[in-house]
N, C-alpha and C positions, 0 to 999 in steps of 0.2 A: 389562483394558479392550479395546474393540473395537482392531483393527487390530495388537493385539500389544503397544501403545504404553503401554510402563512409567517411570510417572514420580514419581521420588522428593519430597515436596513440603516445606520447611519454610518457616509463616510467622511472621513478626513483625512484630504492631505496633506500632508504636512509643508508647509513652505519651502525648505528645505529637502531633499533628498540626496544630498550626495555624499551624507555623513556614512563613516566608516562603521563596519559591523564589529570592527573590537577581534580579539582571537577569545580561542575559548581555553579553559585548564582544563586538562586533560589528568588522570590519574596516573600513575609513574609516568609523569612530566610529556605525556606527546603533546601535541596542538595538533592542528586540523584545519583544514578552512574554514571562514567562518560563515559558510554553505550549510555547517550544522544545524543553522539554528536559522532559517526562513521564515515558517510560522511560528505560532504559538498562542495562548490562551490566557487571559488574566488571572488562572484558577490552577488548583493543583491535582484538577482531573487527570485520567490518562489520555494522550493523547497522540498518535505517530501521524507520518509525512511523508510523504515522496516526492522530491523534483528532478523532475527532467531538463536539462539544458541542453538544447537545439544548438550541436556546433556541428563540425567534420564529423569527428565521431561525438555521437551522446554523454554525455556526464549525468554521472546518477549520483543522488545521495538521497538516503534513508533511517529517517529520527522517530526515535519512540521516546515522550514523555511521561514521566509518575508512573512509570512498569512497576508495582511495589514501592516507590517513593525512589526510583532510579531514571537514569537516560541514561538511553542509549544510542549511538551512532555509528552506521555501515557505509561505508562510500564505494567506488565504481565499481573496484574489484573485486566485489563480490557480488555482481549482475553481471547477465548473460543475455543478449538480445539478438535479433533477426529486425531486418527491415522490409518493413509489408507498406507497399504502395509509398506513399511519401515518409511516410509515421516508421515509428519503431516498433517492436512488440518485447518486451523486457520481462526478465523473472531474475528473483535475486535470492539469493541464498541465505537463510532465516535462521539457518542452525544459530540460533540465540542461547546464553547459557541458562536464562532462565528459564528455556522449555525441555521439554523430556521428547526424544526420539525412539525409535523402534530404532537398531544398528542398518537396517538395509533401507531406510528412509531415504530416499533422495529431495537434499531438504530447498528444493526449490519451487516457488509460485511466483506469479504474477505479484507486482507491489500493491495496487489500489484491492485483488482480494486480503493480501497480507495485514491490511488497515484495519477492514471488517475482517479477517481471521483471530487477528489478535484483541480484538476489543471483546470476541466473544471469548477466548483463553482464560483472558485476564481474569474471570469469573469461575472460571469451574477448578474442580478439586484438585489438590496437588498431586494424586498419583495417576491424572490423566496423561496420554502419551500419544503422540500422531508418528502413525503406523506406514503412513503412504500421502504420499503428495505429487510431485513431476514420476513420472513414467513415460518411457520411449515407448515409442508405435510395436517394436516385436514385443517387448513383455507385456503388452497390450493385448497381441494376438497369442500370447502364450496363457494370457490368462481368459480368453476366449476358448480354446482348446481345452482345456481343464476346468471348464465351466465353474469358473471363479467369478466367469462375469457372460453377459449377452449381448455384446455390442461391443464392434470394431473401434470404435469411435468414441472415445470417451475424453472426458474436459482434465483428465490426470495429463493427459497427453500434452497439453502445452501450460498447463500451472493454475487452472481453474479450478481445482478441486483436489481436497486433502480429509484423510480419515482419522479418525481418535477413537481410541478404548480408554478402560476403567473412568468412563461415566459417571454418573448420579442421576438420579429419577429428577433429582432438582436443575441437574448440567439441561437436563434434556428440553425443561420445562422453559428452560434462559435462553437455548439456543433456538428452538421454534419462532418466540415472540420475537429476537433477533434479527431471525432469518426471516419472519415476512416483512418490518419494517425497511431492511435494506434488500430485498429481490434474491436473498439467497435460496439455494436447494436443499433442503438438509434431509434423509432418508439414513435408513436403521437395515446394512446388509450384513449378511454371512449369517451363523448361527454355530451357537457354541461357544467352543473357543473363539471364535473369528467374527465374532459380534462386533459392530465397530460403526459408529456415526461419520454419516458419507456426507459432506458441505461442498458446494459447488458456487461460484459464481455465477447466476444466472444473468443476469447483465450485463455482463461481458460476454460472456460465452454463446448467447444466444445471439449478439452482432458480428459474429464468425462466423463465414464462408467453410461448411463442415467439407467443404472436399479441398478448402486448403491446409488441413490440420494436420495433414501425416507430411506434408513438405516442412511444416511451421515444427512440428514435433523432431525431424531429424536434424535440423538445422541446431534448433537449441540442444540436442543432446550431443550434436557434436562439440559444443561450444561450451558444455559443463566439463567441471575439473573433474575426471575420472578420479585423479590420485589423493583432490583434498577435498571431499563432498562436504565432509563434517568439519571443515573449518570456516571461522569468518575472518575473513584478513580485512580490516582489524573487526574487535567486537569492542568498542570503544564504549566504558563507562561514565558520561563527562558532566561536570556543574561549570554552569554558566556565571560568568560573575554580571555582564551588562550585554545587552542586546537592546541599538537603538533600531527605532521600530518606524520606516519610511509612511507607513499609513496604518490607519484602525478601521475596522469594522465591528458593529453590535449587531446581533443577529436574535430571532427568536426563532427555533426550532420549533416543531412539533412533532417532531418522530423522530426517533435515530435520524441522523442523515451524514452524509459526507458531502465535502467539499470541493468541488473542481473549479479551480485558476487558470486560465488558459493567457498568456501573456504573446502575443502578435505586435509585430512594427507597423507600420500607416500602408505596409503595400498588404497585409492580411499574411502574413510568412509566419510562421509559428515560431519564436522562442523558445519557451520557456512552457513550462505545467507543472501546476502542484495539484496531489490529490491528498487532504489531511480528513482526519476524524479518528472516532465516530464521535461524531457531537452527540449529546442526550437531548432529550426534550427539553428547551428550557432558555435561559438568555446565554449567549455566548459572545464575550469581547476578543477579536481573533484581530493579532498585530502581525503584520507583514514586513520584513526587509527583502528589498527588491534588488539588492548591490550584484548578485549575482546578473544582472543584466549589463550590457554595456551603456554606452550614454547615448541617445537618442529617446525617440517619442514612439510612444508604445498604446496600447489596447490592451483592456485585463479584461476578459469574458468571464466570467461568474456564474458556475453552476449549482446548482444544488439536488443531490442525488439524479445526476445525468440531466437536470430540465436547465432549460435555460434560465438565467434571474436576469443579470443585468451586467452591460459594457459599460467600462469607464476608461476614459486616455489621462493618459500623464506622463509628464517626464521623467528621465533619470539624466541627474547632470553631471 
């Protein structure tokens, strides 16, 4: 397979699929649906998730597993999207409590950078801080005029790229090896005080049409909360008691990688997608519930770090 990437696969379906997902317990007594909790791992790695659900309008939900020995759950209302050609294009608002912002942060990216964002966080020193992430097209050319930057056109502009200060020689060393395993851009701008590690998604960003990005850039800033940037409605801390699991998958890595689910009906119409990781190197048992779909026969397409692995059909009853 391209890129070297060998991966062992075995799947099972389960006879049964129409078993219910269970609610979840919520801390001071919420619930949620039980969308929370889609993937997941046999292991007590860290690990987050994104699903999209293909209705009228999208439905987002967004899980982080073993963040410091916690989960965490974000749902619709706190993503922001534009719809580009059939697809959607989505960024969701991160202000998470366990990270540290700069006050003028606008704390929105893309979900599937947010995946590879936070797997590299999770590693570096506590009094790190991201200083910048979404930026509108004029503070874009504002900081083009003030030669803060050299280029109109930057990946801040629709949520592919976020900055961090107070570093470590060691942050820096984690984030490189990181960043070439999954296709990211990681550069050291400013100087001074304004020394600050610049990450981008390059595999995203470089499948973007650059002269639709100041259309894609106003859209979504008009669609951000002006008034509650720094809020997550909710920022939900939750433990799962049961999660039955409609299929399994064992996987062997060889490099960081992420995951892509692409779920389709029998005419090829998109559903559903999940993007989860970062998996390590190494064996990975990765259990799906699929209840978020409705009942009919479906296509699950199987990616791994963007390449194609393998389709499989099955029911939901």
């Amino acid at each position: 397979m391209r890129n070297s990437l060998f991966v062992s696969f075995l799947l099972i379906l389960f006879i049964s699929i129409n078993v219910s997902a269970g609610n979840v317990k919520l801390r001071e007594n919420f619930e949620i649906a039980p969308n929370c909790k889609f993937i997941w791992t046999d292991n007590k790695k860290f690990l987050s998730a994104f699903l999209v659900i293909y209705e009228q309008e999208p439905d987002f939900h967004f899980v982080v597993f073993n963040y410091k020995n916690n989960n965490y759950y974000i749902g619709k209302s706190n993503f922001i999207y534009v719809k580009k050609n059939s697809d959607v294009y989505p960024l969701v608002n991160f202000y998470f409590s366990f990270l540290s912002f700069n006050n003028k942060t606008v704390p929105y990216i893309h979900p599937v950078f947010l995946i590879k964002y936070l797997f590299i966080l999770k590693d570096v020193n506590k009094d790190a801080k991201i200083t910048d992430a979404f930026r509108t097209y004029d503070e874009q050319q504002l900081y083009l005029r003030r030669k803060w930057t050299d280029v109109d056109i930057s990946p801040h502009l629709i949520g592919l790229a976020a900055d961090l200060v107070f570093y470590t020689k060691n942050d820096i060393e984690n984030i490189e090896r990181i960043s070439r395993e999954l296709f990211l851009k990681n550069l050291v701008h400013g100087s001074k005080g304004n020394r600050h590690q610049h990450l981008q998604d390059n595999r995203l960003w470089l499948g973007i049409q650059k002269d639709e990005i100041p259309l894609i850039s106003d859209k979504l800033s008009k669609s951000a909360d002006s008034y509650n940037l720094h809020i997550i409605k909710p920022d939900y801390a939750f433990e799962a008691e049961y999660f039955p699991a409609t299929s399994k998958f064992n996987f062997y890595f060889d490099k960081s990688s992420v995951l892509k689910i692409i779920f389709e009906n029998l005419y090829g119409v998109k559903k559903a997608e999940i993007n989860a990781g970062v998996f390590e190197e190494g064996n990975s048992t990765v259990f799906l519930n699929t209840n978020f779909l409705k009942e009919g026969f479906y296509k699950m397409k199987i990616y791994i770090n963007d390449y194609f692995f393998r389709e499989i059909f099955f029911a939901v009853k």
